[in-house]
N, C-alpha and C positions, 0 to 999 in steps of 0.2 A: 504494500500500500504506500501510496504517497502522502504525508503529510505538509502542507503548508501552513507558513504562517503570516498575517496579514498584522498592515501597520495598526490596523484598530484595535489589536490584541484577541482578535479571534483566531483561532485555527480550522484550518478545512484539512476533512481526511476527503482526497480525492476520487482515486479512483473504484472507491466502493462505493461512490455516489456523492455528491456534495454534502457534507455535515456541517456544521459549525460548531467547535468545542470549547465552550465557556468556563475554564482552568488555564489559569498561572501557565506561560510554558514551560519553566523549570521545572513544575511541578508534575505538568506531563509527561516531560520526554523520562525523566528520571527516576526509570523505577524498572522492576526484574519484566521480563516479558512482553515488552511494551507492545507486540503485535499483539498477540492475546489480550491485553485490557480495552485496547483501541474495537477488536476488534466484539469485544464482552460488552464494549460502552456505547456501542451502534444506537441502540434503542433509546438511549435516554440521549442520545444529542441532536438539534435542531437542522432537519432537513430542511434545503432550499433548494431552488432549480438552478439549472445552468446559465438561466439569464440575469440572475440574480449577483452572482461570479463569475465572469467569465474568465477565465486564464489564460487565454491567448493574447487578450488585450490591457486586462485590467494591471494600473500600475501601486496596486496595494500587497503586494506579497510583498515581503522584506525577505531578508538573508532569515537561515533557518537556524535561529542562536539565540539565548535568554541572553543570562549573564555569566555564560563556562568563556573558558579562555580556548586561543585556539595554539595549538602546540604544530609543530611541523619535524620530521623523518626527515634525515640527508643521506645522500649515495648510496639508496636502499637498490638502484638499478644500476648496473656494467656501466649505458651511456652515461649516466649524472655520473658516474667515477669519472670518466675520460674527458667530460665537459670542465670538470670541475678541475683536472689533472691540467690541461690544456691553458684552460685562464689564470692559471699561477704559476703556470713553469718559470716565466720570467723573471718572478719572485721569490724563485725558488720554495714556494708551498706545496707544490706538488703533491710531493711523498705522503703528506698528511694522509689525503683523502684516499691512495691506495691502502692503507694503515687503515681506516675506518673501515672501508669498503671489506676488510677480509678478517675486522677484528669479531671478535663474540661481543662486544658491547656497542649498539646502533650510536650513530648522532640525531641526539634530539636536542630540540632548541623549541624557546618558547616565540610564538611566529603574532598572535595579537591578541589585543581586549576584542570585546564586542563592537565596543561605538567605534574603531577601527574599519567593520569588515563592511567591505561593498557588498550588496544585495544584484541579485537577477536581473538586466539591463541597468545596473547603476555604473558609474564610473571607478577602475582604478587608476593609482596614480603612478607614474615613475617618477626617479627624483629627477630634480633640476640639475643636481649636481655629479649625477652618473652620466658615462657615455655611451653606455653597453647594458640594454636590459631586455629581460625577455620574460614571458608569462612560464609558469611550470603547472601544466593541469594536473591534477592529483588525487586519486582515490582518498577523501576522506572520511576518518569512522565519527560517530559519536560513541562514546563509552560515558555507562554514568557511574554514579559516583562510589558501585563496588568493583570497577574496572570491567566490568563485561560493555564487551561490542554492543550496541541495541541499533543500532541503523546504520546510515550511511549517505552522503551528498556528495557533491561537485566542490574542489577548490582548487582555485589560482593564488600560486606564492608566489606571488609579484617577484623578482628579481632583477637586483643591480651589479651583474656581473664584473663590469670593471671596477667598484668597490671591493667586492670579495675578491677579484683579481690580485687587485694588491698587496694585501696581507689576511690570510685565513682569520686573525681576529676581527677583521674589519664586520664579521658578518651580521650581527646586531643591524651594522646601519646598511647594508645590502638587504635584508629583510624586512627588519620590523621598521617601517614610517607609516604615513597616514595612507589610508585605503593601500594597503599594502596585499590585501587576501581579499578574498572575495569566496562566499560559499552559498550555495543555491542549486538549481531553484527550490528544493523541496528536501523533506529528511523522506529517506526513502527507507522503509522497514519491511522487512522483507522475513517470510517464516524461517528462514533458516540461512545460514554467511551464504554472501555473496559469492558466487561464481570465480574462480579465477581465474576462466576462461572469458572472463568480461571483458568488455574489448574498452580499451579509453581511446576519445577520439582529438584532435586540436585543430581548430584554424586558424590561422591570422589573415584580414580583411585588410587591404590599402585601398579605400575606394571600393571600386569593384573587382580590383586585381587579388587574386589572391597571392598572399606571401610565401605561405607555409603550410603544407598538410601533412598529416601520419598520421600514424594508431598505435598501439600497442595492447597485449592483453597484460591483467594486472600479474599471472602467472610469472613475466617474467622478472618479479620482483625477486629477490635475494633473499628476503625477511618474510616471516608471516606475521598476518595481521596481527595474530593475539600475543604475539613475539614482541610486538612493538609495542602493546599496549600493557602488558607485562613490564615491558623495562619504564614505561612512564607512570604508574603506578607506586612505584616500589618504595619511592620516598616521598612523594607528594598526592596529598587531598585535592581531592575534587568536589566540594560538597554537593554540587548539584551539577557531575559529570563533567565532559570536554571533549574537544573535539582537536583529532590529530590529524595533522596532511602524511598521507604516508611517501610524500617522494614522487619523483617524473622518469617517464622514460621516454621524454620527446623532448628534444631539445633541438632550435632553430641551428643552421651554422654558425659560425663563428663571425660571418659579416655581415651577419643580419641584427639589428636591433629596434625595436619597438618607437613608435613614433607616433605623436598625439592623434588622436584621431582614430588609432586603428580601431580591429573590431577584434574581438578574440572571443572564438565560440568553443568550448571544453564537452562534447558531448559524451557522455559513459551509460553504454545499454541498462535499460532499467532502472536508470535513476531520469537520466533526460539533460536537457541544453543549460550550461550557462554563458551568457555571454555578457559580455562588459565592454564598453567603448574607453581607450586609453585615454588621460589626461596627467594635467600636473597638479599639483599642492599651487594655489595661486599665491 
């Protein structure tokens, strides 16, 4: 099932028919079973028609996030090793990310607040002060707050490549700035883990020209999901759950980078499209 959530603080469970659910989101997504209660709590929640919400058009869905923080997975995939290898050789940081990529312990890093994260056609930003950036589409989970998986959505971990280029500690300010992530359009919960034969998809839009296309299935990740959510768990609380990017395996060349205006569409079977048009921090 698809859940969204809308800016007036209602939720719609979608594709079992338009409901409206009148509960705190925190309070919703974060709990054992969440397909089960959603699907136990059909009867008591307020049906409306299709014309009443429409999805196609309507611009009241927000990003799918109360108030959990969003965490983000690094060089969980061969290419992120090689991209990541590439853009710091000349700084000699290289070595790092082949060390991570083959260590027992992931790189996680904490990636945004809430009021950070761009929503479903809302804007992200690059910095001003990078010259080298590119979107990274990303399977991400929500886990609540006993560290079990309960769903799953679309996210972009905005990146500022030639920042990170320069020195592997730089990466704070290669990630975390304003609309830096983006997640959408919907939390998708699903009776049992996702597929990892699911295919992730990316494009980037100049106009009408397109930039960049690929796919990837999430299979050829290095790491498993509950691996991942395992090691961010271990030492920190979540009182009402979070949501982690697990990592890209599409990455533009090297002489391509992101330019205002673009369009970037992240599509992942069964969960569905997010897209974002690029911008700066004014």
């Amino acid at each position: 099932m698809h859940l969204y959530k809308t800016r007036k603080g209602n939720m719609l469970a979608y594709d079992l028919g338009h409901y409206v659910i009148g509960m705190d989101w925190d309070t919703l997504i974060n709990r054992d079973d969440l397909h089960r209660y959603i699907l136990g709590s059909l009867g008591a929640m307020k049906k409306i028609s299709k014309d009443d919400f429409d999805l196609a058009t309507t611009k009241d869905v927000s990003a799918p996030i109360g108030t959990q923080e969003v965490w983000a997975a690094g060089v969980t995939y061969l290419r992120s090793r090689n991209a990541r290898m590439e853009e710091a050789q000349d700084t000699g940081g290289a070595d790092c990310y082949q060390k991570v990529y083959e260590a027992e312990r992931p790189e996680l890093f904490f990636k945004s607040v809430a009021h950070r994260v761009a929503a479903d056609r809302e804007e992200v930003y690059i910095r001003n002060d990078s010259s080298w950036n590119v979107p990274e589409p990303e399977l991400t989970l929500y886990i609540n707050s006993k560290g079990t998986i309960q769903a799953y959505t679309i996210g972009n971990d905005m990146s500022s490549r030639s920042i990170e280029g320069e020195n592997p500690l730089y990466l704070p300010q290669a990630k975390v700035y304003e609309r830096s992530a983006a997640l959408g359009p919907c939390l998708y919960i699903p009776p049992k883990p996702i597929s990892l034969e699911t295919m992730i998809h990316l494009e980037i839009h100049r106009g009408d020209k397109m930039m960049f296309k690929d796919s990837t299935p999430v299979s050829r990740m290095k790491r498993s999901l509950t691996e991942l959510a395992a090691y961010l768990f271990r030492e920190c609380d979540f009182p009402v759950g979070c949501f982690l990017m697990t990592g890209t395996c599409l990455v533009p060349p090297n002489d391509f980078t992101l330019q205002k205006k673009d369009r970037v569409e992240i599509r992942i079977e069964g969960i569905g499209t997010l897209t974002n048009t690029v911008s700066g921090k004014p």
